[in-house]
Structure formats: C-alpha cells, structure tokens
C-alpha atoms as a printed R data frame, in Angstrom:
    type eleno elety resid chain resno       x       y       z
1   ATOM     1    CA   UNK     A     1  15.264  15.675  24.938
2   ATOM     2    CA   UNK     A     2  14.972  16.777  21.462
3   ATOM     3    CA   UNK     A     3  12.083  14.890  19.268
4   ATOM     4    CA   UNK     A     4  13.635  12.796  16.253
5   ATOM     5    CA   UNK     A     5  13.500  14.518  12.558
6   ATOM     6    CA   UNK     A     6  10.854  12.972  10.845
7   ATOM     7    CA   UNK     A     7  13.654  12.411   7.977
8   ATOM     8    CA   UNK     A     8  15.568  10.448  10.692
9   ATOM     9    CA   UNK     A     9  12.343   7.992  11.291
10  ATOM    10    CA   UNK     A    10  11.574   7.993   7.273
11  ATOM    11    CA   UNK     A    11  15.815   7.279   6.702
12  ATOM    12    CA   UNK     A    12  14.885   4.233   9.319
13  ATOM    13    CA   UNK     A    13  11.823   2.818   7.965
14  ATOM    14    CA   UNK     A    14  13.701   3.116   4.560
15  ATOM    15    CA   UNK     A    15  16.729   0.821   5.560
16  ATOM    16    CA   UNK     A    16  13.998  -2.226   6.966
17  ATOM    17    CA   UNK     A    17  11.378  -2.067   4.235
18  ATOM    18    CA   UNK     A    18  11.026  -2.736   0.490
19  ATOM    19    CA   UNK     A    19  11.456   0.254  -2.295
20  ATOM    20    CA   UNK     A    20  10.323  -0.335  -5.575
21  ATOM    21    CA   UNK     A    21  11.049   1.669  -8.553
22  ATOM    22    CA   UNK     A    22   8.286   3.054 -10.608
23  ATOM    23    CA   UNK     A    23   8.719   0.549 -13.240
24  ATOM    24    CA   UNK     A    24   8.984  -2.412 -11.068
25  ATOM    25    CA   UNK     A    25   5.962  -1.489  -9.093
26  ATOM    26    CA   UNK     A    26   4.060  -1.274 -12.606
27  ATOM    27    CA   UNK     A    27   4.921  -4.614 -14.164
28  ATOM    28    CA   UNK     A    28   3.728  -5.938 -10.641
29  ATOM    29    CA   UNK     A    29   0.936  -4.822 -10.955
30  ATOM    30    CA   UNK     A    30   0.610  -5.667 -14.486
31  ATOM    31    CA   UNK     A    31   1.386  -9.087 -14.000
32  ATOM    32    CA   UNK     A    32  -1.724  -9.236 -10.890
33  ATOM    33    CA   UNK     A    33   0.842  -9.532  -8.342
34  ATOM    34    CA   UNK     A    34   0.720  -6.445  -6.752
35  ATOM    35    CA   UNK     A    35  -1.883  -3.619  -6.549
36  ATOM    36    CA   UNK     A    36  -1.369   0.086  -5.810
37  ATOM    37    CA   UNK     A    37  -2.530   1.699  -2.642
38  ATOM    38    CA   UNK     A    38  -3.212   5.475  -2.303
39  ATOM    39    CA   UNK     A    39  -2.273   6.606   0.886
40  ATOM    40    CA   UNK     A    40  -2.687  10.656   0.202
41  ATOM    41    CA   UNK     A    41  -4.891  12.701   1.810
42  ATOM    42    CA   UNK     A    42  -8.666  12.399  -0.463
43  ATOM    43    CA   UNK     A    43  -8.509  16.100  -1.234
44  ATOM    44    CA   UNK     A    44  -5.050  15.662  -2.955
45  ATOM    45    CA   UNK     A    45  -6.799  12.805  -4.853
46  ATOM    46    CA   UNK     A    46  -9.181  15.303  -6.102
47  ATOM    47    CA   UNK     A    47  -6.710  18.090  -7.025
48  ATOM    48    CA   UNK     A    48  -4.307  15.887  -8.772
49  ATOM    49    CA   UNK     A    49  -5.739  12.809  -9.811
50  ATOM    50    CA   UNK     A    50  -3.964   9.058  -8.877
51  ATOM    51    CA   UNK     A    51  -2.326   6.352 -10.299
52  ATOM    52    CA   UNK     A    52  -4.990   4.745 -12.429
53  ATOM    53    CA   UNK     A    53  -6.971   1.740 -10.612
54  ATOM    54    CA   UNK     A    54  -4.891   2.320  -7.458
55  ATOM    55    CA   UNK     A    55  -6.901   1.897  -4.162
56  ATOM    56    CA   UNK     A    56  -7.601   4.891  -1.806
57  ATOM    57    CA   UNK     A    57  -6.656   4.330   2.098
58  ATOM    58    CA   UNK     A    58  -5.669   7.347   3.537
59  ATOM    59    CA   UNK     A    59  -2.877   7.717   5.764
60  ATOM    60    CA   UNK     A    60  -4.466   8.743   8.857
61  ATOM    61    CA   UNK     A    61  -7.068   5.245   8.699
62  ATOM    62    CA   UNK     A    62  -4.384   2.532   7.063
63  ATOM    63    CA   UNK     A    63  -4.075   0.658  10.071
64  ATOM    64    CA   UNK     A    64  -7.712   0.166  10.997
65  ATOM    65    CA   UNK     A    65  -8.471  -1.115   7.471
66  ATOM    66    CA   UNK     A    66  -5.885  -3.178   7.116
67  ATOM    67    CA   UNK     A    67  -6.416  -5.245  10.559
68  ATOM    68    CA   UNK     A    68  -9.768  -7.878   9.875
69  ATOM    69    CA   UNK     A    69 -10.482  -7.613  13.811
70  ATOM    70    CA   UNK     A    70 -10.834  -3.801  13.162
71  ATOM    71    CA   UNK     A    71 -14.549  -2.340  12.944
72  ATOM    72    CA   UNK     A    72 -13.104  -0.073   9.841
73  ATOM    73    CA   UNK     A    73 -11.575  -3.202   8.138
74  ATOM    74    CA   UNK     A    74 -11.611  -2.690   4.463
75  ATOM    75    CA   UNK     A    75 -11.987  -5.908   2.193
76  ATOM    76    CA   UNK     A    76 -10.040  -4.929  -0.784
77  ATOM    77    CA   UNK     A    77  -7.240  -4.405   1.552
78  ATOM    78    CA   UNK     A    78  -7.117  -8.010   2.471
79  ATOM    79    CA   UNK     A    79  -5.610  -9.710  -0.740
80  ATOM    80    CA   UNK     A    80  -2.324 -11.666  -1.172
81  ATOM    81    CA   UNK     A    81  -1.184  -9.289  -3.480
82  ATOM    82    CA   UNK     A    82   1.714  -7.156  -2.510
83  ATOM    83    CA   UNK     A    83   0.297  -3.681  -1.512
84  ATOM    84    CA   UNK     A    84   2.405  -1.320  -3.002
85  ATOM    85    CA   UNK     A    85   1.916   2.158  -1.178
86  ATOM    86    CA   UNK     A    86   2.486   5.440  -2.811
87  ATOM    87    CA   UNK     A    87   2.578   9.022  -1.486
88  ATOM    88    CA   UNK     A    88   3.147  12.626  -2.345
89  ATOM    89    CA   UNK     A    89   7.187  12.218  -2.318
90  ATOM    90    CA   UNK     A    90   7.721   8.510  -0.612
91  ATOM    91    CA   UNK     A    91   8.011   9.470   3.147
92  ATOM    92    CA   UNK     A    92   4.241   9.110   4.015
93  ATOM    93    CA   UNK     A    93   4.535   5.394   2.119
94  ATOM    94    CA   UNK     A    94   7.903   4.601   4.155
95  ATOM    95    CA   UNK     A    95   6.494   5.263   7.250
96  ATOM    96    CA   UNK     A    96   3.300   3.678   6.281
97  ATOM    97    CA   UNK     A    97   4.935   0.632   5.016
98  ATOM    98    CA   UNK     A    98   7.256   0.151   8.058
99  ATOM    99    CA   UNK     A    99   3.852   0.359  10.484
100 ATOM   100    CA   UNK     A   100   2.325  -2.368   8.795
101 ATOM   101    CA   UNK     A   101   5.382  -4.205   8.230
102 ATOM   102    CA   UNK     A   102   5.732  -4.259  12.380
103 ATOM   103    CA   UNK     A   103   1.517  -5.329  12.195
104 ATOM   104    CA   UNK     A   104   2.536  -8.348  10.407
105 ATOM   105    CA   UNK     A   105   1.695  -7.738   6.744
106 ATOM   106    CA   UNK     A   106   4.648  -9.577   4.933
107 ATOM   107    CA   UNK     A   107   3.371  -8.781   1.164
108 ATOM   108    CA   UNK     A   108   4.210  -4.712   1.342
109 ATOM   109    CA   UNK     A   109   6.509  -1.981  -0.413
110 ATOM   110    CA   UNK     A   110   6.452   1.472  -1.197
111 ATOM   111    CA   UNK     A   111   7.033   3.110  -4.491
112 ATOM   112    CA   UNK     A   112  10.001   5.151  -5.108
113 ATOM   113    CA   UNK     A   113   9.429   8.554  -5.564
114 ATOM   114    CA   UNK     A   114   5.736   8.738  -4.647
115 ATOM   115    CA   UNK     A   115   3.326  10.380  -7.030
116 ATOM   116    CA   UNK     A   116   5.252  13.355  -7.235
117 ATOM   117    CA   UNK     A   117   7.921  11.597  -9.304
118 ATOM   118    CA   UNK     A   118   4.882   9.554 -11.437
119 ATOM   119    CA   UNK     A   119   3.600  12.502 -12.240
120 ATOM   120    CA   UNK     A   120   7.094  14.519 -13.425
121 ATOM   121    CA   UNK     A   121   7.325  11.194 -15.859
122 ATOM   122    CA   UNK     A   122   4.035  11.787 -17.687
123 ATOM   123    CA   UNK     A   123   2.632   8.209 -16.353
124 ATOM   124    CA   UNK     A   124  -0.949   8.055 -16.535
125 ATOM   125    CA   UNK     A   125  -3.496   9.712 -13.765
126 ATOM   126    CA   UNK     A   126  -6.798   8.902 -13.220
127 ATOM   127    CA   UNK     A   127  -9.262  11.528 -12.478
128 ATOM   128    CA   UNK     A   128 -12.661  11.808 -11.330
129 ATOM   129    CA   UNK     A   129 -15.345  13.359 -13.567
C-alpha cells in the first residue's frame, strides 16, 4: 500500500481546522486575544529571526507541552488565548494545529502562509543578540 503524500494529510488537516490570514492573526494578537506560537525548528529561529514576542515550541515537543499531565508541560502554553501556530510555509502549523485540535484544545489556528510569507511582506522579526 502506498503511504499518503504529506500534502494529502496537510490538504486534510486544512479542510477541519482554522486559517488565519496574516492580518487577522495580528490584530488578535493585538487585541490580547490570541498569542503567536513558533513551531520551527530552534536553529531556524536563530538563522532567521521570528515573529516578534511569539512563543517558541518546537514541532517535534508541541504535544508534551501542551498536555498539563505531561512531565514537559509548558505554562505559557496553557492560556485561554487562541494559540495561533506559525511555520516555515503553513504545513508544519496545519498538521500541528489539527493534532491538538484532536487533543482537545478548542482555542487554536494556524497562520496563513507561515513565516515564509511574513517575512516576503517586510513584517517585523525579532532576533536574538
């Protein structure tokens, strides 16, 4: 049996979760209803920088901070803001969003375009040092 295309599973998780365009997902957050989450791998944090005040939780360790019975549970993950994932080009964040969509988390959307697109509009980064 042949394995399913990841752009299959990310065309999925696209049709059951919530997309938000750039400028939605901004006046969310500006308004301290929503807050941006980082899901990239840390060392493309360090070579390009992130959407300014956004939270790091990388991809691969999501899950295990967002559950409280988890041992890696993070707190600033556990807010009743809506968590507003981001990626390199949006299908890291669709997939992401779906899985904790199926955990249970109700307040959760992804960011259309990822940080690829924030970036090609001249938004602001934040970078260390």
């Amino acid at each position: 049996m042949p394995i399913t295309p990841v752009s299959d599973l990310v065309a999925a998780a696209k049709a059951e979760i919530t997309t938000l365009s750039m400028d939605a997902a901004q006046a969310q957050v500006d308004a301290g209803e929503a807050v941006f989450v980082d899901i990239r791998d840390v060392r493309e944090l360090q070579r390009e920088g992130k959407v300014p005040g956004a939270v790091h939780a990388p991809r691969g360790m999501l899950e295990f901070w967002i559950d409280p019975a988890s041992p890696y549970h993070r707190a600033e993950l556990a807010t009743d803001k809506t968590l507003i994932l981001y990626c390199g080009g949006a299908w890291r964040s669709a997939l992401a969003a779906k899985a904790l969509q199926d955990m249970g988390v109700e307040n959760v959307a992804e960011m259309d375009g990822g940080f690829a697109a924030w970036k090609a509009e001249e938004r602001p980064i934040e970078t260390k040092g």
